[in-house]
N, C-alpha and C positions, 0 to 999 in steps of 0.2 A: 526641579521637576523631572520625572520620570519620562525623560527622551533623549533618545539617543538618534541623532543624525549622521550620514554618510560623509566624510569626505571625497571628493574630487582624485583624490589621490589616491583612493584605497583601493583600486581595480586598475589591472592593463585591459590593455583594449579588448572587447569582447566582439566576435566577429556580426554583423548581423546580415550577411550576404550568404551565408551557406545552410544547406540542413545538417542536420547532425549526423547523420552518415556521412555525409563530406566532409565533415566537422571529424570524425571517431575514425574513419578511414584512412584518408587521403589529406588529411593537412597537421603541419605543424607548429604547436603552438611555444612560447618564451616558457610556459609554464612545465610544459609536457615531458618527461624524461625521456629518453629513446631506449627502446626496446633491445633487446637482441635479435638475430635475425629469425631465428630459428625456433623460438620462445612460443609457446600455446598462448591461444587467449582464452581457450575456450579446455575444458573438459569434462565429456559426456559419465559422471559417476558409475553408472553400472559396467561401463567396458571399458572406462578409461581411451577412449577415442580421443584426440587432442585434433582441436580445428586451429588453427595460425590466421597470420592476415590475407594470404591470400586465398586457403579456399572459403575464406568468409566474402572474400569482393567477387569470387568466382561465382560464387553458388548467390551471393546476391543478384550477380549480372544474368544469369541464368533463369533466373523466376521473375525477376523483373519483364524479362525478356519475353516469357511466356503469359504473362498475366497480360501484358500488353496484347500477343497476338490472339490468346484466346478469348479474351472477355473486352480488349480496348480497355483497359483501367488506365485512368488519369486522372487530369488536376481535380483536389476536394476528394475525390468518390473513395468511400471508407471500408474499409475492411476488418471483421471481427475476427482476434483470437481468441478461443474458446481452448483453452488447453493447459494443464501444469509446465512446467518447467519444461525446457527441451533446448538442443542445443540449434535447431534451428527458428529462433522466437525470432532472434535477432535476422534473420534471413527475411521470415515473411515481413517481419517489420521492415528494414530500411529498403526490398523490393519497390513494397509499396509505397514507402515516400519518396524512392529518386523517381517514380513516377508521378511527384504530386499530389499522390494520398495521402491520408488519415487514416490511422491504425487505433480504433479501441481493443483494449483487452476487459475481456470478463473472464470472473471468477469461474475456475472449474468446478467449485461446488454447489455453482446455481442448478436450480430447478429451471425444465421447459418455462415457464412461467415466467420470469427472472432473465433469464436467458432474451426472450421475448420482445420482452421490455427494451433491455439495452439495444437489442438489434433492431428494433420500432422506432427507439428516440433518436438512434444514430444514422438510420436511412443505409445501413452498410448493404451493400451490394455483393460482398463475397465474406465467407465464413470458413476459418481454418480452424479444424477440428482434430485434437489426440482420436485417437479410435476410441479409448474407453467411455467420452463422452457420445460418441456420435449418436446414441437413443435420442440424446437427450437436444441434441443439436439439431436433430431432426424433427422433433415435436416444436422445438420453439420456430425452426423457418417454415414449417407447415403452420403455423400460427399468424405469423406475416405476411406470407406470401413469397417465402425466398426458394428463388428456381433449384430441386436438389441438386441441378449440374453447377453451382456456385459453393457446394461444401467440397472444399476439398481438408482430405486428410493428412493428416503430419509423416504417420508412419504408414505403409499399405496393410489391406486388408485382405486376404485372400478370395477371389470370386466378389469383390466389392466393385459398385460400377462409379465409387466418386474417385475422382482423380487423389492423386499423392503428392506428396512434395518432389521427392523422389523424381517420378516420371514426367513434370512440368520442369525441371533443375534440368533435364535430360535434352529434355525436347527444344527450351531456352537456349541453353549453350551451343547445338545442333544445329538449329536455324540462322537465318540473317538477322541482326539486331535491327528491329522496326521500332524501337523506343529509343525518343530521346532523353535523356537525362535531365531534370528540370532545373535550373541554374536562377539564383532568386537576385534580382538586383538589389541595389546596397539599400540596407532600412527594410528590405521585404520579409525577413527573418523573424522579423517583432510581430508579424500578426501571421505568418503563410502557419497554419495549423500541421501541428505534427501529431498529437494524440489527440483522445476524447476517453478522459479517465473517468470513472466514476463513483464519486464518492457520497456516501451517505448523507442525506440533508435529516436537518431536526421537523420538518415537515414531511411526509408522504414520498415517495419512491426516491431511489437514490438519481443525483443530477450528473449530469456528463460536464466535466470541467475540461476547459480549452486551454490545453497546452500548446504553446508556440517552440516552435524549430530554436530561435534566438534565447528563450528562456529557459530551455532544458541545455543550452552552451553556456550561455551565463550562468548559471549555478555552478557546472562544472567547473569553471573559471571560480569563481568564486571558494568554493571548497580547497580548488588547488593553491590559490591564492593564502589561504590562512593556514593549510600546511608548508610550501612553499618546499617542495618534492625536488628544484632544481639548484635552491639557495645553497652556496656552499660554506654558507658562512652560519647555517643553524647548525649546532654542537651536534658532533653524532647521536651524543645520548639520546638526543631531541626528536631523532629521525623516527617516525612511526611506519613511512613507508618509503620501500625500495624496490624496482625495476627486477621482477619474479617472485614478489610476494604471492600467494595464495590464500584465495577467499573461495569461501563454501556460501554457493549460493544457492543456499536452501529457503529463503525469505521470497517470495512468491514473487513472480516477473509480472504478473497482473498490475500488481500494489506498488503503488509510488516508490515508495522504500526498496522495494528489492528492484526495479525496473531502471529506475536513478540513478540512483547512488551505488548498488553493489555493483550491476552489469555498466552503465554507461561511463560513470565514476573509475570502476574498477579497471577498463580498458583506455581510460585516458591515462590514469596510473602508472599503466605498465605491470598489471597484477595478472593472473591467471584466475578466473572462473570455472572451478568445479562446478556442475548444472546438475542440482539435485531435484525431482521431480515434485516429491514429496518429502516433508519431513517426517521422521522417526527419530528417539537417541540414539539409540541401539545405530541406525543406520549413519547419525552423524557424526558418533563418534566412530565408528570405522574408518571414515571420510577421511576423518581429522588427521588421524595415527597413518592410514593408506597412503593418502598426500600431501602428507605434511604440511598442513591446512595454518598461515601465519596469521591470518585475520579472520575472525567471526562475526556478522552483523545478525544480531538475532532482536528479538524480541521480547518481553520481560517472562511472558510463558516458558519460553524456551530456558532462557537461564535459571531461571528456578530448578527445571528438573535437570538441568548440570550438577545443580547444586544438592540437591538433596536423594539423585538416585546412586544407588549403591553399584552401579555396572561400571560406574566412572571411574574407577579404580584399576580396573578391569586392561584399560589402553593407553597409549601413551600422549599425551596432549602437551608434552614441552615442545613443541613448535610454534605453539598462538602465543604469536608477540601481543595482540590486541581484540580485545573487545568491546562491540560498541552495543549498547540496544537504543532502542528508539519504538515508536508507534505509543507509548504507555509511559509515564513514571517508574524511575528506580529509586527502592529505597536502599538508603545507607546501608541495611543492613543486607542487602543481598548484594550489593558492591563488594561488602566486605569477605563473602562469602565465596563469591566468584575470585575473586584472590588468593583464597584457600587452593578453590580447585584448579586453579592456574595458574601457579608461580611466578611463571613468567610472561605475564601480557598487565597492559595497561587495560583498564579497564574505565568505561566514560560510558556518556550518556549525551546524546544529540536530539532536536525537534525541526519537526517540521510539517509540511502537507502539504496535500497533492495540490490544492491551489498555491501555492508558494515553491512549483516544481519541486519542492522537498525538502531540503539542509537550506533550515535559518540559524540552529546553531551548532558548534560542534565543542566537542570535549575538550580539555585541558591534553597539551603533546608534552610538556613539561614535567609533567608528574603522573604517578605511577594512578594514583586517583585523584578525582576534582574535589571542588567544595563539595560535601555531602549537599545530596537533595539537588542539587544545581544540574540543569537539562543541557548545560552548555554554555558557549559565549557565542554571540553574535557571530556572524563571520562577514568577513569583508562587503561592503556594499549593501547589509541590510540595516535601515532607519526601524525605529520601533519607538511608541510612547505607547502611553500606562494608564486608561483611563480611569477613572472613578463611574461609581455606577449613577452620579449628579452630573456627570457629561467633561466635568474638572479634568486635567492631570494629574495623576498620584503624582505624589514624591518617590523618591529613590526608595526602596525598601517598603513601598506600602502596595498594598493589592489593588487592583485591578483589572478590568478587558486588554488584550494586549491587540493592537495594530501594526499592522508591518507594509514598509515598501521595500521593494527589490526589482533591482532589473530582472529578476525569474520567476516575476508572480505570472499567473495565468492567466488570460485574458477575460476570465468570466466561464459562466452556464452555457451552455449551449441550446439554444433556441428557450431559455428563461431569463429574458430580461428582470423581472420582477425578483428574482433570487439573486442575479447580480447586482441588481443596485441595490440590495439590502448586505451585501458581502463589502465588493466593491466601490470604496466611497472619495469620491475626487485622490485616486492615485492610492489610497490606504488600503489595504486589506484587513474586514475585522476579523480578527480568528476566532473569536467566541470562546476563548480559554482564559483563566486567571491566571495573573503573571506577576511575579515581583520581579523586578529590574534595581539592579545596582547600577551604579559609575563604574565598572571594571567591566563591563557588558555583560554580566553573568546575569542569566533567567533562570526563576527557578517558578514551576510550574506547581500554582498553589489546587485549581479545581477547574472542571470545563464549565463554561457558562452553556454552552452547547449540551443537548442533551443526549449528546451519542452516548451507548452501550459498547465498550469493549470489550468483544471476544475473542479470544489469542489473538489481538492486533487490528481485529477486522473492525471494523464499524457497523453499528447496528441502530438505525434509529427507532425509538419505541416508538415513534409514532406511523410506521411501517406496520409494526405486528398487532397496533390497538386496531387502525383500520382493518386489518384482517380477520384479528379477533370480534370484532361488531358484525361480521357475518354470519358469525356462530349462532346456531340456532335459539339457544340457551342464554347467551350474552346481552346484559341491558347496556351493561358502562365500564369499563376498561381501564386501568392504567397502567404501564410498564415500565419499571425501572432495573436498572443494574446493582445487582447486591456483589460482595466478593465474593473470588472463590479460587484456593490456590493456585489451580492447574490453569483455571482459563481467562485469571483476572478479574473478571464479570460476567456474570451471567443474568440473561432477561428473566426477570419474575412477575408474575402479573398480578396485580387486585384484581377482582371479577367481581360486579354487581349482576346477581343472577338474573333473569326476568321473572315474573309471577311463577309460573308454572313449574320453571326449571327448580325456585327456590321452595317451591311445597313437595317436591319430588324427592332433595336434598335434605329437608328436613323431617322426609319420615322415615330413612334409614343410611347408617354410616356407609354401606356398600354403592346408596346410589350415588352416594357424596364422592365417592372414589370415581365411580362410572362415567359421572360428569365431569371431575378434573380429566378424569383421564382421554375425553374426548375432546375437552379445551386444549390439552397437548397435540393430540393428534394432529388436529384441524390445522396447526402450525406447522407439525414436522412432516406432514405428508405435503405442505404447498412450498414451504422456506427452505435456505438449503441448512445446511448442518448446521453454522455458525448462530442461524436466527433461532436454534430452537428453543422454549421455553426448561428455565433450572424448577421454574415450580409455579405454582398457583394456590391463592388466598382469597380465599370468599369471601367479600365483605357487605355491609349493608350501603356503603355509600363511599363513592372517592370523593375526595375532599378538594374543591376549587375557590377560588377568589370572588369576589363578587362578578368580576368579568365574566365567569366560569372559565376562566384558565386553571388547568390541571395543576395543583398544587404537587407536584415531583417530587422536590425534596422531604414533604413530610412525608411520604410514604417511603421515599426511599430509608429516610432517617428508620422508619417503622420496620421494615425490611429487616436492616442490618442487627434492631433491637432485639428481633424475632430470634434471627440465626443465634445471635450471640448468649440467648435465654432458653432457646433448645425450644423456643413457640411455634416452629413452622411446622404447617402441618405435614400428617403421616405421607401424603402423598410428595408433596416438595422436599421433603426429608429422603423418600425415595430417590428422586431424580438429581437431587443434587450430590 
C-alpha cells in the first residue's frame, strides 16, 4: 500500500515553548551550525547594505518598542505587509510577534480591492506599506475603515504625514522599553499564531491559512534534519550547505516558499540573504556574478529563462553550487538543461504548501540530479498515503490524491471552519494534488486534483475570475481554465457564453467580436492584479457540465490546449498570448 508513516526516531526534539524569533535569534539548536561573528545575514541588493544579528534584534527591539507605545499592539492583533522584498520584512515581522501578534503578508501586486479583502478577513489593525504601493494601500484601508494614522511606510516619503520605519526604530530605541516580550509556556507554540497566509482556494476569494510559531520551527527542524548541516560523518561531497553560503532571495517574502524556506531556512542555515525586491534576469544574474550567489531557489518560470536567454553567457555563474525550484513541476528536460547553464550546482526539485508550513519533500544531496520527474523525498517526520479516487489506498507506483501529516501542518482557515474540515481530516491534510509514492519515499507529482491556475508560481483560482467575469455585462456562463505557456507556466483562458444581445451584436460584425473580447479582458485587468489577468478568450455556445451541473474543467481545458496546439485560438487570444 501507498503509505508511508513516521518514525519516533526520525526528528530531535522540536521546541514548542518559543516563537520563531526566539527560535532564529536567540537560541541554539543540535542541528544549527554556528555562524561567524561578523558574517551578514541579510543583504540589501541595490547598495549592498549588510545587516548581521545584532542590528536585526536592535531594530527588532526598537519597533517593537514603539508599536507598543504608539498604538498598544499586543496578543492576536495583526498586522499587514503590503510590500516587495525589503530588508526590513523581517523587523516588522518578528516586532510584531515578540509582542503576540500575527503578521499576514499580501501580495504587492494586489489591486485596492484584493488588498481589501485580506485586510477585512484579517481584522489587521496596522498596515506596513513600501511607498510605491501606498495609492494603492490607501484605497483599500479607506475601503475598511482603517485609521490612515495606522499605515506606516517602509522607506520615508518626503512631506508624507504616515510614519516610517525609520522614525518609529528611532523613537523605540529612544524611549523606555514599555513592552514586554511574550514568552509562551511549554505546548503553547502548537496553536499561539504566528502568520495568516493566503492561499488561493478552488472556491471563491483566496483563504487565510493559520500558521503556528511551533510549525514554522518544526519544518525548519525538519529540513535541517534530512540535510544534517552538523553531521560530520556526511561525505563532504554530500555537503550542499555550509556556514556563508549565499542565497538570492528574489522568490517573494509574501509567498510561503520564499518567506520559509529561503529567509527563515536560510538564517537557521547559517546562509547570507541577498533581498531582491523584484525579479528581473538581467538584474539576477548581476546579483549572482556581484555576490557570488552559492544557492538559487527559483521557480520553474525563472529557470526556463536561465536557460534559454542569451544574456547568460554574458556573466559568470560558477559560484551556484545548487539549485532547487519548487511552486510547479520540473521537467527532466529543463533539469537537464539548467546543468548545461551551470556546471557546477546540483540541481533538484522540492514540494510543498503553505498549509504544510512548506518543505514536505526535498531533493536528492547525493547526486548531481534526482530521479527524473521526482518532486523529492519525503523529509524526516512527514507520514503520507496515496488515495484512490474509490476512497482505497493506491499501491506503490499507482496514482492518486496525496495526504500528509506533519508536525508543521497549519492549523486550519482562518474564521472557515467549513474549508477546514474539507482540508483538514482527523490529523491528515488532503492536498488535492495526484501523487505517485514509491518505497524509497520518492513523490512524483502526476496532476492537481485542485483546480488552481499557475502563474509564475502564484495561485490563481478560476473560480475567482468566473465570479468576476459573471458581472460582465455581456456574460451569460463562464469557465476558466489554465492552458501552457512558456514564460509563465499557465495562463487563465476563459469560454464565454455570450447573453442574447451581446451574441447578436457579435454576430454581425468581426470588429464587434474583438470589441467584446476585448472588454471581457479589461473587466479583469482593471479589478485583478497582474498575475489574474486573462491570456485569451473563446466564445462558445455552451460550457459543458455533468448532470450535477458541475463545470466539466477538464474537457475544456483538454479543448484549450487542442486549440493552441492546431493554431484554433482565436485572433484576439492569439494576441494576448
Amino acid at each position: 500500500m501507498a503509505e508511508i508513516l513516521a518514525s519516533k526516531d526520525d526528528l530531535p526534539y522540536i521546541p514548542d515553548d518559543v516563537l520563531l524569533p526566539q527560535f532564529l535569534l536567540d537560541m541554539h539548536h543540535p542541528l544549527r551550525p554556528v555562524r561567524s561573528a561578523p558574517q551578514a545575514w541579510l543583504i540589501e541588493e541595490a547598495t549592498g547594505r549588510k545587516v548581521g544579528s545584532d542590528e536585526l534584534r536592535a531594530r527588532t527591539h526598537g519597533l517593537a518598542n514603539a508599536l507598543k507605545l504608539c498604538w498598544n499592539v499586543g496578543e492576536d492583533d495583526v498586522a499587514c505587509i503590503f510590500s516587495p522584498n525589503h530588508v526590513d520584512y523581517l523587523v516588522v515581522m518578528w516586532a510584531v510577534q515578540k509582542l503576540g501578534g500575527v503578521v499576514t503578508t499580501s501580495n504587492p501586486m494586489y489591486t485596492s480591492e484584493e488588498l481589501a479583502h485580506q485586510l477585512e478577513l484579517s481584522k489587521a489593525r496596522l498596515l506596513f506599506v513600501h511607498p510605491a504601493m501606498l495609492a494603492v494601500a490607501t484605497q483599500a484601508a479607506h475601503t475598511v475603515g482603517l485609521p490612515y494614522d495606522r499605515i506606516v511606510l517602509f522607506d520615508s516619503i518626503p512631506t508624507s504625514p504616515h510614519p516610517n520605519l525609520q522614525e518609529l526604530i528611532k523613537f523605540g530605541l529612544g524611549s523606555r522599553q514599555e513592552y514586554t516580550e511574550r514568552r509562551l509556556k511549554p505546548g503553547e507554540a502548537r496553536t499561539k499564531l504566528a502568520l495568516l497566509l493566503f492561499s488561493s482556494g478552488t472556491t471563491g476569494k483566496p483563504k487565510a491559512v493559520m500558521v503556528s510559531h511551533y510549525g514554522l520551527v518544526a519544518n525548519i527542524v525538519q529540513v535541517a534534519q534530512y540535510i544534517k548541516p552538523t553531521d560530520e560523518s556526511v561525505p563532504s561531497e554530500w555537503r550542499r550547505f555550509h556556514v556563508g553560503d549565499v542565497s538570492l532571495g528574489v522568490l517573494p517574502f509574501f509567498h510561503a516558499y520564499g518567506l520559509h524556506f529561503v529567509l527563515f531556512f536560510g538564517m537557521f542555515i547559517g546562509m547570507t540573504v541577498v533581498v531582491s525586491p523584484r525579479y528581473s534576469l538581467e538584474r539576477m544574474l548581476q546579483s549572482i556574478q556581484q555576490y557570488k550567489v552559492t544557492h538559487l531557489w527559483l521557480v520553474p518560470p525563472q529557470a526556463i529563462m536561465i536557460c534559454k536567454s542569451s544574456i547568460v553567457k554574458n556573466y559568470d555563474l560558477s559560484s551556484v553550487q545548487m539549485v532547487a525550484c519548487g511552486a510547479a513541476p520540473v521537467s527532466a528536460e529543463l533539469t537537464d538543461q539548467l546543468t548545461k547553464v551551470l556546471p557546477n550546482a546540483l540541481v533538484g526539485q522540492g514540494y510543498g504548501m503553505t498549509e504544510t508550513s512548506t518543505m514536505i519533500t526535498m531533493c536528492q544531496l547525493d547526486k548531481r540530479t534526482g530521479t527524473p520527474g521526482c518532486a523529492g523525498f519525503l523529509i524526516p517526520g512527514v507520514e503520507a498515503r496515496v488515495f484512490k479516487a474509490d476512497g482505497t489506498l493506491a499501491q506503490f507506483g499507482e496514482p492518486g490524491e496525496l495526504y500528509l501529516k506533519s508536525p508543521s501542518l497549519s492549523l486550519g482557515y482562518y474564521n472557515n471552519p467549513k474549508a477546514t474540515a474539507e482540508t483538514f481530516q482527523d490529523g491528515w491534510l488532503r492536498t488535492g494534488d495526484e501523487v505517485k509514492l514509491n518505497k524509497n519515499r520518492e513523490v512524483f507529482v502526476v496532476d492537481r486534483i485542485k483546480e488552481f491556475i499557475k502563474v509564475r508560481a502564484f495561485q490563481v483560482a478560476p473560480s475567482e475570475l468566473e465570479g468576476h467575469l459573471l458581472d460582465h455585462p455581456d456574460v451569460a456562463d463562464v469557465c476558466v481554465v489554465g492552458i501552457p505557456d512558456d514564460y509563465s507556466g499557465e495562463l487563465p483562458f476563459a469560454f464565454i457564453v455570450l447573453n442574447h444581445s451581446a451574441r447578436v451584436r457579435v454576430e454581425g460584425t468581426p470588429q464587434e467580436k474583438a470589441t467584446v473580447g476585448d472588454s471581457v479582458m479589461k473587466h479583469v485587468s482593471d479589478h485583478k492584479a497582474h498575475f489574474k489577468w486573462l491570456g485569451g478568450v473563446e466564445f462558445v455556445d455552451a460550457i459543458p457540465k455533468n448532470p450535477s451541473g458541475k463545470l466539466l474543467r477538464r474537457v475544456l481545458r483538454e479543448e484549450a490546449k487542442a486549440m493552441l496546439g492546431s493554431g484554433r485560438l482565436s485572433t484576439l487570444a492569439k494576441a494576448k498570448l
